[in-house]
ZADO-1210 file (C-alpha; in nm, 4 decimals, padded with zeros to 6 digits):
<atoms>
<atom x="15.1665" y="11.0424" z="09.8201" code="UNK" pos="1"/>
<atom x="15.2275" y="11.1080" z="10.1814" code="UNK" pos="2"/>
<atom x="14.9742" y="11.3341" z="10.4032" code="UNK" pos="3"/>
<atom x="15.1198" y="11.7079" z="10.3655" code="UNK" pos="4"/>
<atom x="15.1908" y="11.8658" z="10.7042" code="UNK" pos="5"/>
<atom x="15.0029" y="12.2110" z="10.7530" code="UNK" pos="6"/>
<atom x="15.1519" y="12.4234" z="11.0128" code="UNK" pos="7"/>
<atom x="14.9786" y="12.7471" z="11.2329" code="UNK" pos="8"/>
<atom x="15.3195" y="12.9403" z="11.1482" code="UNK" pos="9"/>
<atom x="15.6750" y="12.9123" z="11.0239" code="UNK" pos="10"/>
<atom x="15.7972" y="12.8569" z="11.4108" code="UNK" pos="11"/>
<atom x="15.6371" y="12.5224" z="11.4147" code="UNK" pos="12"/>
<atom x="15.7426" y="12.4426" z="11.0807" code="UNK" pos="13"/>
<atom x="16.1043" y="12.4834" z="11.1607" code="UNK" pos="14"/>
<atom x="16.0356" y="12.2901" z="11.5097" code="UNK" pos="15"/>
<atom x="15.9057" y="12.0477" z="11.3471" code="UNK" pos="16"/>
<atom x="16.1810" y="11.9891" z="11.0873" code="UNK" pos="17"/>
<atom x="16.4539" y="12.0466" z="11.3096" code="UNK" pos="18"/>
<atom x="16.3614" y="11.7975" z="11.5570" code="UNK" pos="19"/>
<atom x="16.3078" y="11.5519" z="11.2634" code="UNK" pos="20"/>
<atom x="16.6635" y="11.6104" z="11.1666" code="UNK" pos="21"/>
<atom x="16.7775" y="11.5128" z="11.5027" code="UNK" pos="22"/>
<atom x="16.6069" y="11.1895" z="11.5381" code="UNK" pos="23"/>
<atom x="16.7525" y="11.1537" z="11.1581" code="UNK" pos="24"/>
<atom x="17.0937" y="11.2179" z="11.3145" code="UNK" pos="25"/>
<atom x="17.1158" y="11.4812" z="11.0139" code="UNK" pos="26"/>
<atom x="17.2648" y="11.7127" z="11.2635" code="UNK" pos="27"/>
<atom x="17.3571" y="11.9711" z="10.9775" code="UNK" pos="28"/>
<atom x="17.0428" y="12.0079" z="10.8865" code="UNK" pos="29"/>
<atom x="16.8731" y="12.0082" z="11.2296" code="UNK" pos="30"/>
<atom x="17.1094" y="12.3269" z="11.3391" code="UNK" pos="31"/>
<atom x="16.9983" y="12.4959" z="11.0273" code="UNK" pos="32"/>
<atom x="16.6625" y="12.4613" z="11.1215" code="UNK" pos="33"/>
<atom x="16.6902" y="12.5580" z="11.5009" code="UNK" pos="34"/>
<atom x="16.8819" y="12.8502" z="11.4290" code="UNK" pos="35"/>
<atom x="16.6332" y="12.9500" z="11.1921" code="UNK" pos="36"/>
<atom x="16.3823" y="12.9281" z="11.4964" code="UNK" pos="37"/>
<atom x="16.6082" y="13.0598" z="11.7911" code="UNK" pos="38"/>
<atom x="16.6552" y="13.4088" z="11.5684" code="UNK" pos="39"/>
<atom x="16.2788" y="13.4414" z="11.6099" code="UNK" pos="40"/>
<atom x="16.1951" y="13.3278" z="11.9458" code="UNK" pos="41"/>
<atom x="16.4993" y="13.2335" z="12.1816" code="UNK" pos="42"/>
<atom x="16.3508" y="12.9803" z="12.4060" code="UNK" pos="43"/>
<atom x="16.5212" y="12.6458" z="12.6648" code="UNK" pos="44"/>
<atom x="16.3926" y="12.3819" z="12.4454" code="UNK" pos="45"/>
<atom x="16.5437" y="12.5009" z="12.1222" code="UNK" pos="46"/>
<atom x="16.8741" y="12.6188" z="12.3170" code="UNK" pos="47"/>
<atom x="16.8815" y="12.2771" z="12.4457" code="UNK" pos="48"/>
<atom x="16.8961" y="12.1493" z="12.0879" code="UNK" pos="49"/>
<atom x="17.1084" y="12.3882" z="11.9536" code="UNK" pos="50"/>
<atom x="17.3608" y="12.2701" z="12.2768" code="UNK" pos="51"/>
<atom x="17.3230" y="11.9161" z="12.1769" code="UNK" pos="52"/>
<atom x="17.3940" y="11.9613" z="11.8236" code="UNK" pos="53"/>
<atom x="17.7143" y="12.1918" z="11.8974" code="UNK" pos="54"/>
<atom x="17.8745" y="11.9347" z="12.1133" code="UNK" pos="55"/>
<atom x="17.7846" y="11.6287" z="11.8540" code="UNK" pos="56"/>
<atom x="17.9648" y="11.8964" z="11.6147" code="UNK" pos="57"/>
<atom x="18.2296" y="11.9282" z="11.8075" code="UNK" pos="58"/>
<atom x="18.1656" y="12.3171" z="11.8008" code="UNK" pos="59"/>
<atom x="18.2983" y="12.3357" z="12.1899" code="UNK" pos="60"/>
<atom x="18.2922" y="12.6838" z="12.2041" code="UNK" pos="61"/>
<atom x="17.9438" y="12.7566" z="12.0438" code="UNK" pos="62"/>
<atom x="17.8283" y="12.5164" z="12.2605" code="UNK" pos="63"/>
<atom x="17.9301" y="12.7057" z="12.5334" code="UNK" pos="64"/>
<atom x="17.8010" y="12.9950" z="12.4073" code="UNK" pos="65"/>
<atom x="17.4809" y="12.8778" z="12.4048" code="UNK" pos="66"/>
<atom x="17.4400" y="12.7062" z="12.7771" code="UNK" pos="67"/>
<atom x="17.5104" y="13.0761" z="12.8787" code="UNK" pos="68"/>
<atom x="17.1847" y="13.2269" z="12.7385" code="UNK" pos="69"/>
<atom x="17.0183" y="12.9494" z="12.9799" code="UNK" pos="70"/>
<atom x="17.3438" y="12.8976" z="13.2750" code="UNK" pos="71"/>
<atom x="17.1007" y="12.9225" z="13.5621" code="UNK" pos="72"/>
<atom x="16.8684" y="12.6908" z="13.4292" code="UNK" pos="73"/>
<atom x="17.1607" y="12.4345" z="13.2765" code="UNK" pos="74"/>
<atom x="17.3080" y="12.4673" z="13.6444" code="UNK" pos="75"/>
<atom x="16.9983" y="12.3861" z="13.8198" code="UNK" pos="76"/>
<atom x="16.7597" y="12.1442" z="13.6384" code="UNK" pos="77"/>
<atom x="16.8037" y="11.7913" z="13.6699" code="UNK" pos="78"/>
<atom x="16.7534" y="11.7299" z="13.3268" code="UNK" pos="79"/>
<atom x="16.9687" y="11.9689" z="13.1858" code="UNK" pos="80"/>
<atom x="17.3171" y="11.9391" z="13.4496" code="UNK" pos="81"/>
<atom x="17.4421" y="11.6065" z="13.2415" code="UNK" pos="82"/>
<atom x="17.4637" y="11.8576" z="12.9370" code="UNK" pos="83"/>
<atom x="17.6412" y="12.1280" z="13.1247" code="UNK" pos="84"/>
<atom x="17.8771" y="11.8818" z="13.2966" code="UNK" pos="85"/>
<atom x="17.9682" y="11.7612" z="12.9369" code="UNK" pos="86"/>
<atom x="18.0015" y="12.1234" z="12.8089" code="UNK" pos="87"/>
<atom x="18.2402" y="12.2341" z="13.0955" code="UNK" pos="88"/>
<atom x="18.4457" y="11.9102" z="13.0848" code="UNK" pos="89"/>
<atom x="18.4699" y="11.9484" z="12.7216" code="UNK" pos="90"/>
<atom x="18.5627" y="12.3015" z="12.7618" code="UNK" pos="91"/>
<atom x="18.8404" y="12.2037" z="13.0639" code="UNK" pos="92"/>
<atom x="18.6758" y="12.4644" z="13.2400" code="UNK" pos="93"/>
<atom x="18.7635" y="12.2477" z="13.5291" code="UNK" pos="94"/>
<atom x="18.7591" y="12.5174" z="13.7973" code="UNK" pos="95"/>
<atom x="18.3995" y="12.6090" z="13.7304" code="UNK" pos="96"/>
<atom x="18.3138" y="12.2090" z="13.7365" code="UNK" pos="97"/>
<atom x="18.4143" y="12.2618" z="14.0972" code="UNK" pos="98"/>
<atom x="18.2698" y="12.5201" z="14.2407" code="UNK" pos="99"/>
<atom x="17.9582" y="12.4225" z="14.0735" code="UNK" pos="100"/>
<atom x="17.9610" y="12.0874" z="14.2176" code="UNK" pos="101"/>
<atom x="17.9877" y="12.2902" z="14.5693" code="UNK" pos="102"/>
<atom x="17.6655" y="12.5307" z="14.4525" code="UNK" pos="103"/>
<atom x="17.4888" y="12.2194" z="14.3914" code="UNK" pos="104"/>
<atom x="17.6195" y="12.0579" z="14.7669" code="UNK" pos="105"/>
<atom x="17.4996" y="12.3661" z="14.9256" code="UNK" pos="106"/>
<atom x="17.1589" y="12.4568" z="14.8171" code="UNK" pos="107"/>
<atom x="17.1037" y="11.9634" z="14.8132" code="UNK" pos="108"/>
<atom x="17.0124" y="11.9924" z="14.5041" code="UNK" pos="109"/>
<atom x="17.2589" y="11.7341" z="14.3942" code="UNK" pos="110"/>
<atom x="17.1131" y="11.3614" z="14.3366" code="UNK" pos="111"/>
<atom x="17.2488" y="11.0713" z="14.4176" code="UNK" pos="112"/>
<atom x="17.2239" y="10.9118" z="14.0956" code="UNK" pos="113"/>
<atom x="17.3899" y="11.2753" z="13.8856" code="UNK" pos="114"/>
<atom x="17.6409" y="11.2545" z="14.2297" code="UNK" pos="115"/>
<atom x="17.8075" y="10.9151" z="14.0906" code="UNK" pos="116"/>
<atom x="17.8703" y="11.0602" z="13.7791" code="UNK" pos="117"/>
<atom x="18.0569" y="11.3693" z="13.9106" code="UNK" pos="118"/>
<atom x="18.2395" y="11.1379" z="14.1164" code="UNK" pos="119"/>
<atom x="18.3480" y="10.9860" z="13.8128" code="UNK" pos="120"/>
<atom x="18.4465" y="11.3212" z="13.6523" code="UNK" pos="121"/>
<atom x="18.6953" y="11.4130" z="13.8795" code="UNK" pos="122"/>
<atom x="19.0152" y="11.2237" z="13.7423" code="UNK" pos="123"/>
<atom x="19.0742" y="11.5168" z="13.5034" code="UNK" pos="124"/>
<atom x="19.3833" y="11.3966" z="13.3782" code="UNK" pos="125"/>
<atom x="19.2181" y="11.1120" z="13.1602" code="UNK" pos="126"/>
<atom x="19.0915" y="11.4180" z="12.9369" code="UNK" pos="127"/>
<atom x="19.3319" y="11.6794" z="12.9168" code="UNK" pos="128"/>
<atom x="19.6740" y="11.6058" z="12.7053" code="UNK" pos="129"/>
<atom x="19.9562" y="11.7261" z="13.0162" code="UNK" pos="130"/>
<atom x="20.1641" y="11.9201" z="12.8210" code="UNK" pos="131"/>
<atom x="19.8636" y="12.1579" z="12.7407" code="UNK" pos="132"/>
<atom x="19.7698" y="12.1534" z="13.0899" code="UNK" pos="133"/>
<atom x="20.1174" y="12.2235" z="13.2240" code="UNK" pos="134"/>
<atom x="20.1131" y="12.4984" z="12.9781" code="UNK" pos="135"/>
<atom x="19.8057" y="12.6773" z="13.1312" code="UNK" pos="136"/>
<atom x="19.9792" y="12.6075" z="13.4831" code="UNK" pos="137"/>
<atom x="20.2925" y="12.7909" z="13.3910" code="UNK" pos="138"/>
<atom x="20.1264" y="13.0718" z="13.2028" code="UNK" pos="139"/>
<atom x="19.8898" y="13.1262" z="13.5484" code="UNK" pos="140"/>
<atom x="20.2177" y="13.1178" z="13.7542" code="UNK" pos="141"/>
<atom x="20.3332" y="13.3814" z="13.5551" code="UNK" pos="142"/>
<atom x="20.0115" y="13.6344" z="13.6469" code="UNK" pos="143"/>
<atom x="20.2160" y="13.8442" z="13.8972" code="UNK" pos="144"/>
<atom x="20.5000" y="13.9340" z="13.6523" code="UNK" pos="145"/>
<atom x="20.2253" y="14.0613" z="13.3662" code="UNK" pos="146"/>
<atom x="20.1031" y="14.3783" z="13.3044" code="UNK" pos="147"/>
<atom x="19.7077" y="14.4787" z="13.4122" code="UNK" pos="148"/>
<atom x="19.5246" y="14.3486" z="13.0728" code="UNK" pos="149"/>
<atom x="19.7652" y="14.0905" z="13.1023" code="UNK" pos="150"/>
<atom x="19.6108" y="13.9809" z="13.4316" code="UNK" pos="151"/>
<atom x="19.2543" y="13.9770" z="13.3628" code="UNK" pos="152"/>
<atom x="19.3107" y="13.7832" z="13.0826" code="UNK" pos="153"/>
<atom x="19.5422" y="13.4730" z="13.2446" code="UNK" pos="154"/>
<atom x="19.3065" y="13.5173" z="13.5889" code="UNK" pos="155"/>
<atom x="19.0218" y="13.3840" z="13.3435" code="UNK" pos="156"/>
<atom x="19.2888" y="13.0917" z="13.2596" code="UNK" pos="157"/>
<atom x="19.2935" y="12.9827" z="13.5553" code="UNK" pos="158"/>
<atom x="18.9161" y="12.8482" z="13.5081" code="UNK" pos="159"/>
<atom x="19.1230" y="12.5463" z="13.3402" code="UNK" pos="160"/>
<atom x="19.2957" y="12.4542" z="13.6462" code="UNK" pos="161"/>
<atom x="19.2529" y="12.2039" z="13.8875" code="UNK" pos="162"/>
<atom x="19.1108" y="12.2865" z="14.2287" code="UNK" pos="163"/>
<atom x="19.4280" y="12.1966" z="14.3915" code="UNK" pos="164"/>
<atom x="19.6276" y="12.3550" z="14.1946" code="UNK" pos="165"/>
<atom x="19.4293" y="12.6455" z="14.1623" code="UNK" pos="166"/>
<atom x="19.4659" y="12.6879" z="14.5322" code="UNK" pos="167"/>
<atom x="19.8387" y="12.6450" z="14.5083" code="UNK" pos="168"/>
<atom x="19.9111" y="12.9081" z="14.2810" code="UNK" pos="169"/>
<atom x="19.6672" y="13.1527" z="14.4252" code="UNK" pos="170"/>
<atom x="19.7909" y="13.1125" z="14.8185" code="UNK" pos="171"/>
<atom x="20.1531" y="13.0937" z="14.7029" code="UNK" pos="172"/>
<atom x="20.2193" y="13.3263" z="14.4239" code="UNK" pos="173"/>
<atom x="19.9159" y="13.5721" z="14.3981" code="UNK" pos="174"/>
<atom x="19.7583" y="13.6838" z="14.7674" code="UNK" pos="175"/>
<atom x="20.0979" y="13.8448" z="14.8676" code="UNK" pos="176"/>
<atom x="20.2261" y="14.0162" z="14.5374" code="UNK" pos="177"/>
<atom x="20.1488" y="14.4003" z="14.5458" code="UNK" pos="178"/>
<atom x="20.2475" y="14.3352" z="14.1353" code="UNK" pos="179"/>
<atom x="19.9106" y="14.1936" z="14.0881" code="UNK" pos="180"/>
<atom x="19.5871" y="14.4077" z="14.1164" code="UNK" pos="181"/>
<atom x="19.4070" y="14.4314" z="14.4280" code="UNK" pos="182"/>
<atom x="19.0515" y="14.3500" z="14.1881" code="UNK" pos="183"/>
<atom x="19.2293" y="14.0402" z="14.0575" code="UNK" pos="184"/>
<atom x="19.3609" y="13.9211" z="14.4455" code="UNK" pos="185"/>
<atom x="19.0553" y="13.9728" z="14.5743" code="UNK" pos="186"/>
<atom x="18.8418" y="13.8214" z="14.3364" code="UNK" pos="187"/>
<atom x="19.1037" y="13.4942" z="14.3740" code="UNK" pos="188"/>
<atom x="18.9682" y="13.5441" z="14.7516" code="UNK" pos="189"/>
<atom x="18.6011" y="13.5010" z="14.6820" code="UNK" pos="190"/>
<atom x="18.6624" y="13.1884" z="14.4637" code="UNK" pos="191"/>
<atom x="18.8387" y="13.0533" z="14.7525" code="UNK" pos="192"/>
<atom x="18.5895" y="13.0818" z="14.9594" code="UNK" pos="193"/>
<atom x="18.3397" y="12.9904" z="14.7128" code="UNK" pos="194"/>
<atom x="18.5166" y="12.6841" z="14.6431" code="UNK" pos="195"/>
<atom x="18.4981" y="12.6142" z="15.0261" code="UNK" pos="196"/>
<atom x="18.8686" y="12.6329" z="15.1184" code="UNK" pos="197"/>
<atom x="18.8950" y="12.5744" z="15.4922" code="UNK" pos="198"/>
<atom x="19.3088" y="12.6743" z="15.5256" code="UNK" pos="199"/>
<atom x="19.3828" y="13.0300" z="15.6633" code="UNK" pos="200"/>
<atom x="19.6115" y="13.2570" z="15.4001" code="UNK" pos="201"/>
<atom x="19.8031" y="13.5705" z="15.4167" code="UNK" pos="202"/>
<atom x="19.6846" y="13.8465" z="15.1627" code="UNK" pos="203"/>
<atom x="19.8224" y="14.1743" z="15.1164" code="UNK" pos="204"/>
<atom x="19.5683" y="14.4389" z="15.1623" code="UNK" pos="205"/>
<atom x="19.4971" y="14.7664" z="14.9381" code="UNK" pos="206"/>
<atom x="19.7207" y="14.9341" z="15.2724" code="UNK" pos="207"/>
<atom x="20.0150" y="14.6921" z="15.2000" code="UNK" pos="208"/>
<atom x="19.9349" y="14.5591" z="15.5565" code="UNK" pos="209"/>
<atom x="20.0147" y="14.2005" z="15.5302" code="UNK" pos="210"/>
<atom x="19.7527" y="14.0459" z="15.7197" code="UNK" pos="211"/>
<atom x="19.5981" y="13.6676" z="15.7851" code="UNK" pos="212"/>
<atom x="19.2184" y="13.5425" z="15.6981" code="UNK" pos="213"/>
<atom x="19.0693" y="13.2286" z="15.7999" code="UNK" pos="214"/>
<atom x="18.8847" y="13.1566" z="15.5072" code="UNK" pos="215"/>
<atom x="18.6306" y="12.9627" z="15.6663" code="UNK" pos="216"/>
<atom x="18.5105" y="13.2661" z="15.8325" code="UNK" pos="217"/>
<atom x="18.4929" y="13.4446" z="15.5131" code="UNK" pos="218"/>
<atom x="18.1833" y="13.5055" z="15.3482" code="UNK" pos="219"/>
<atom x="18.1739" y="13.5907" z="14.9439" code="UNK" pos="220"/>
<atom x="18.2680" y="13.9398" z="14.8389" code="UNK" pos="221"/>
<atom x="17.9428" y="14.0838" z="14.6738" code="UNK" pos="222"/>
<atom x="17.7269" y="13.9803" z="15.0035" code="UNK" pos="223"/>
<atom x="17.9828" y="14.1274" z="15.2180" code="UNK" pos="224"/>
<atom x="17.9746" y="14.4226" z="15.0508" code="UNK" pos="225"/>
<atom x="17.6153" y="14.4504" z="15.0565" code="UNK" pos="226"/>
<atom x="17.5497" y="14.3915" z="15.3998" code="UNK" pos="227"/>
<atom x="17.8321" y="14.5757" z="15.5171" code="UNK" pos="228"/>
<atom x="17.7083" y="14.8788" z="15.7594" code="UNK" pos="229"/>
<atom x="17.8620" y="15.1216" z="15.6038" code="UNK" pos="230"/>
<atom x="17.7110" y="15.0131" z="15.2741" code="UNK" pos="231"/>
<atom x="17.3248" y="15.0231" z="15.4729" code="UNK" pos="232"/>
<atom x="17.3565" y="15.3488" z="15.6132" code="UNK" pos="233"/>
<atom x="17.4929" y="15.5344" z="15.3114" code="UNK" pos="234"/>
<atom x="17.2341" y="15.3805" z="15.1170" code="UNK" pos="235"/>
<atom x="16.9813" y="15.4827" z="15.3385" code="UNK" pos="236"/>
<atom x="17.1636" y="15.8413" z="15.3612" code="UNK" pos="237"/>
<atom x="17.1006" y="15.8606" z="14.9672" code="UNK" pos="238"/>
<atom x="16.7437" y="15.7639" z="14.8875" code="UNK" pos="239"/>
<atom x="16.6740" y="15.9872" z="15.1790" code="UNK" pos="240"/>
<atom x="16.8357" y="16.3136" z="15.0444" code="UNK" pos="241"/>
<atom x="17.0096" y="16.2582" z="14.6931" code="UNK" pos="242"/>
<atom x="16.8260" y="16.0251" z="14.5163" code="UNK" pos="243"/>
<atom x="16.9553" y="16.1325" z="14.1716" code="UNK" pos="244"/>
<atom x="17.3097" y="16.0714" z="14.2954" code="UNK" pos="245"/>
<atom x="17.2175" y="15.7418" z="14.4292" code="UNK" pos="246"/>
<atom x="17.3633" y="15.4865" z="14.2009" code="UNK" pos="247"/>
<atom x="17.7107" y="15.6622" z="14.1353" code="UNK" pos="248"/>
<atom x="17.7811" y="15.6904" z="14.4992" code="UNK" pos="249"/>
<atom x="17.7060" y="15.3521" z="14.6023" code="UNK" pos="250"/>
<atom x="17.8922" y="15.2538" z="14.2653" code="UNK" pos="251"/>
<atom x="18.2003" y="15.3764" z="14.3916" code="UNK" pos="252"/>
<atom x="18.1465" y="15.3032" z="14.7687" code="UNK" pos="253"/>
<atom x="18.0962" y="14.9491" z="14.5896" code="UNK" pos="254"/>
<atom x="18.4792" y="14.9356" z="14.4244" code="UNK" pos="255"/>
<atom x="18.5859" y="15.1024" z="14.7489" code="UNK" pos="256"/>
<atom x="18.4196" y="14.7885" z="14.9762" code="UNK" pos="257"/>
<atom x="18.5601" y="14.5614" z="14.7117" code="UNK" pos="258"/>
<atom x="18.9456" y="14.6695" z="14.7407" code="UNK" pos="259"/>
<atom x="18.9342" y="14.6375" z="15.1677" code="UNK" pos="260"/>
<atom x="18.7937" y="14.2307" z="15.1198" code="UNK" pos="261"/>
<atom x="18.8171" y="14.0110" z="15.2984" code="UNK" pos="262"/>
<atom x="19.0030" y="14.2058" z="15.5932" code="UNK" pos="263"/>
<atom x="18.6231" y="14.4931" z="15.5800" code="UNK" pos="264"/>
<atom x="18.6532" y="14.4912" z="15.9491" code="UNK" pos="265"/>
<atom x="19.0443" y="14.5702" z="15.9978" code="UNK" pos="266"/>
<atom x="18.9985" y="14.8497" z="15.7533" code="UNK" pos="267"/>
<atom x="18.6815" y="15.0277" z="15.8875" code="UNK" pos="268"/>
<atom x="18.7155" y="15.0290" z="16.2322" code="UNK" pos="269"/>
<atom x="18.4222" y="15.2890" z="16.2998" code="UNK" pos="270"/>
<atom x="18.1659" y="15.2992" z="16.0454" code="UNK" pos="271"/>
<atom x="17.9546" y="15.6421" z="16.1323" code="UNK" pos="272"/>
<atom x="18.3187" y="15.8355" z="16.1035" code="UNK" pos="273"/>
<atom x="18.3502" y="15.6425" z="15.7798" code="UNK" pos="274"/>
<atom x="18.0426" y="15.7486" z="15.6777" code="UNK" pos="275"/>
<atom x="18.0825" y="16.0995" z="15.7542" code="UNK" pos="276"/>
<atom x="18.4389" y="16.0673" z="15.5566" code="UNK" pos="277"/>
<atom x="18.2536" y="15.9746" z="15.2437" code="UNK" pos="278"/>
<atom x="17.9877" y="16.2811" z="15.2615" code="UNK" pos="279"/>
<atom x="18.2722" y="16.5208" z="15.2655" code="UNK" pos="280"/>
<atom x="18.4249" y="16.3462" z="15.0052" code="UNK" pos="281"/>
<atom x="18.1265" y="16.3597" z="14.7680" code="UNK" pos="282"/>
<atom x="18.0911" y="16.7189" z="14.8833" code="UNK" pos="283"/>
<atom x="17.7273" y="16.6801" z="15.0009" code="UNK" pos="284"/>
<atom x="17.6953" y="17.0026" z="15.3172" code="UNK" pos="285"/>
<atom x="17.7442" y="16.8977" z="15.6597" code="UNK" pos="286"/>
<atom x="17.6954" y="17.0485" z="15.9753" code="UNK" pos="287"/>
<atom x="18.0011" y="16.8454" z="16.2203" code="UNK" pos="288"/>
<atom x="18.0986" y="16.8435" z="16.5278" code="UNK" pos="289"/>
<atom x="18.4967" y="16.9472" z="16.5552" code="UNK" pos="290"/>
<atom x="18.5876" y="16.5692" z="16.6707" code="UNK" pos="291"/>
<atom x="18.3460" y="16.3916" z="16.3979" code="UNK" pos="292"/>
<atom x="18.5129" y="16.6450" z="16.1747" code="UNK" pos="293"/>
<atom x="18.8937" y="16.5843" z="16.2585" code="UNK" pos="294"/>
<atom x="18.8132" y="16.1569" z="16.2357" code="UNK" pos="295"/>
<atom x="18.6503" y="16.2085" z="15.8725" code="UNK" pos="296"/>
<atom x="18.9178" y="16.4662" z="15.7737" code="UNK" pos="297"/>
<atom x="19.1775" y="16.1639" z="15.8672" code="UNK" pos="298"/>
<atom x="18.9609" y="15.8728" z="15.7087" code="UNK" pos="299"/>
<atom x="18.9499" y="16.1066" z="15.3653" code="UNK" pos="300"/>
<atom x="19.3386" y="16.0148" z="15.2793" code="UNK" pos="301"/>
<atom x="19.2374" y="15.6329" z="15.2894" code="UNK" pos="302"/>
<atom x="18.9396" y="15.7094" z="15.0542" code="UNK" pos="303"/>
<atom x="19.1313" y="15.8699" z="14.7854" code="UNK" pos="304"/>
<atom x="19.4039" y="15.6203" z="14.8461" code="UNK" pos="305"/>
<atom x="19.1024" y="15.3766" z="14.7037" code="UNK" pos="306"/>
<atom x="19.0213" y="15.6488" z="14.4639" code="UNK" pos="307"/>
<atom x="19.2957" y="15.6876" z="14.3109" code="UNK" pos="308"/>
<atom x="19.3795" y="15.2698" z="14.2675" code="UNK" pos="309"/>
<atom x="19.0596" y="15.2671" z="14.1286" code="UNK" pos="310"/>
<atom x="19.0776" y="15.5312" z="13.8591" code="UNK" pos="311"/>
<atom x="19.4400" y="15.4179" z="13.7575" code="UNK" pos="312"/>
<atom x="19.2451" y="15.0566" z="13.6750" code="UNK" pos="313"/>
<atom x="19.0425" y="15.2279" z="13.5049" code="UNK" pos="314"/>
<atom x="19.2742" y="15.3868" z="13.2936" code="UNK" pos="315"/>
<atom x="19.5173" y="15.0666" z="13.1994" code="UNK" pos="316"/>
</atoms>
């Protein structure tokens, strides 16, 4: 008889036997016994399992769902980007292959030897059949003539795209078309620019001012927003005086800041009037002077002109 194995607890019994399994290529059982562990304790290593086994599987989608417990570390560690590659390529989330690739480009983290093998990656069409592709190509053309749902939904299509044709459809179609929500256009914008697109567009702005950006000089949305003055000073307005409030103003400042990217400094031409327009509209008591009071009292209509997009999103 063989020497029985005693384990501390029934973690490291199902470790144990699940990474057994594996080596066994007894993937069946091996998932049985890491899910068994990752209800208890959720940690990388068993993920990573649980990631390799789903893909051997050919259980895409659970696969998937796993690397996105872990993304940031899947994204970043050597070790573990030849495993997300495969999930995203196996996924045809080619969109999100690219603009990772540029992530990686960005912050050097991408080695020479993993840099060959993304090279390599990059003739899609070898793994997608083209009648399924031209199918998600045509069904993202069609964004601007779909209702709001609609939208969100075929916007997240568009993750199965190629870059260039992703680029195509967003500059041509999408950018200029006051049928399509300002959230969804501008959110188009920031992959743009996160995917490093050089060209200058036109893009209709939440005015209907048709307007051109160089999208070189464009920086993502989110840090724009964030470091936008206006955003700073009523920040520092709040924690000063309404703490409580805090958080729901600069919520809705947020959306506000959101539907005026990329063209921020067209739209607020002088910030402190801005920022006096926004205390009167939250009702907070102000002493003004007569001029101050007349520019905010103008500014007002364009806020609930932002208001009032934003609540009928909310709505749909």
């Amino acid at each position: 008889m063989g020497d029985t194995i005693e384990f501390p607890n029934e973690l490291e019994r199902l470790l144990y036997l699940g990474k057994k399994y594996y080596d066994q290529q007894d993937y069946l059982k091996s998932l049985e016994c890491f899910k068994g562990h990752y209800q208890e304790e959720l940690t990388l290593e068993v993920n990573t399992y649980l990631v390799k086994i789903s893909l051997k599987l050919g259980q895409i989608d659970e696969a998937l769902d796993y690397v996105k417990e872990f993304e940031q570390d899947y994204r970043n560690h050597e070790r573990l980007q030849p495993i997300y590659l495969d999930v995203l390529l196996k996924k045809r989330l080619f969109l999100q292959v690219e603009k990772w690739f540029v992530q990686l480009n960005e912050s050097h983290q991408l080695k020479d030897a993993f840099k060959d093998t993304l090279d390599k990656t990059q003739d899609y069409w070898t793994m997608v059949d083209n009648n399924e592709y031209r199918h998600h190509v045509s069904r993202c053309q069609n964004l601007v003539n779909e209702e709001m749902v609609q939208q969100i939904k075929l916007a997240k299509e568009c993750d199965y795209l190629t870059k260039a044709d992703f680029i195509e459809i967003v500059t041509k179609r999408i950018l200029c078309d006051d049928q399509v929500s300002i959230f969804i256009r501008n959110q188009f914008i920031d992959e743009l620019v996160q995917l490093k697109e050089k060209s200058t567009v036109e893009v209709l702005t939440v005015f209907n001012q048709l307007v051109t950006v160089n999208l070189d000089d464009t920086d993502r949305l989110m840090p724009t927003i964030l470091t936008h003055p206006l955003y700073q000073k009523l920040s520092h307005y709040m924690e000063d005086n309404y703490t409580s409030q805090e958080q729901m103003v600069l919520g809705v400042l947020k959306a506000h800041l959101g539907m005026m990217y990329p063209c921020l400094e067209r739209c607020i031409v002088n910030v402190d009037d801005w920022l006096q327009a926004y205390l009167i509209y939250f009702g907070f008591d102000l002493t003004l002077d007569n001029r101050v009071e007349e520019r905010a009292m103008h500014i007002l209509s364009s806020i609930q002109h932002l208001d009032t997009i934003m609540m009928n999103t909310m709505t749909k």
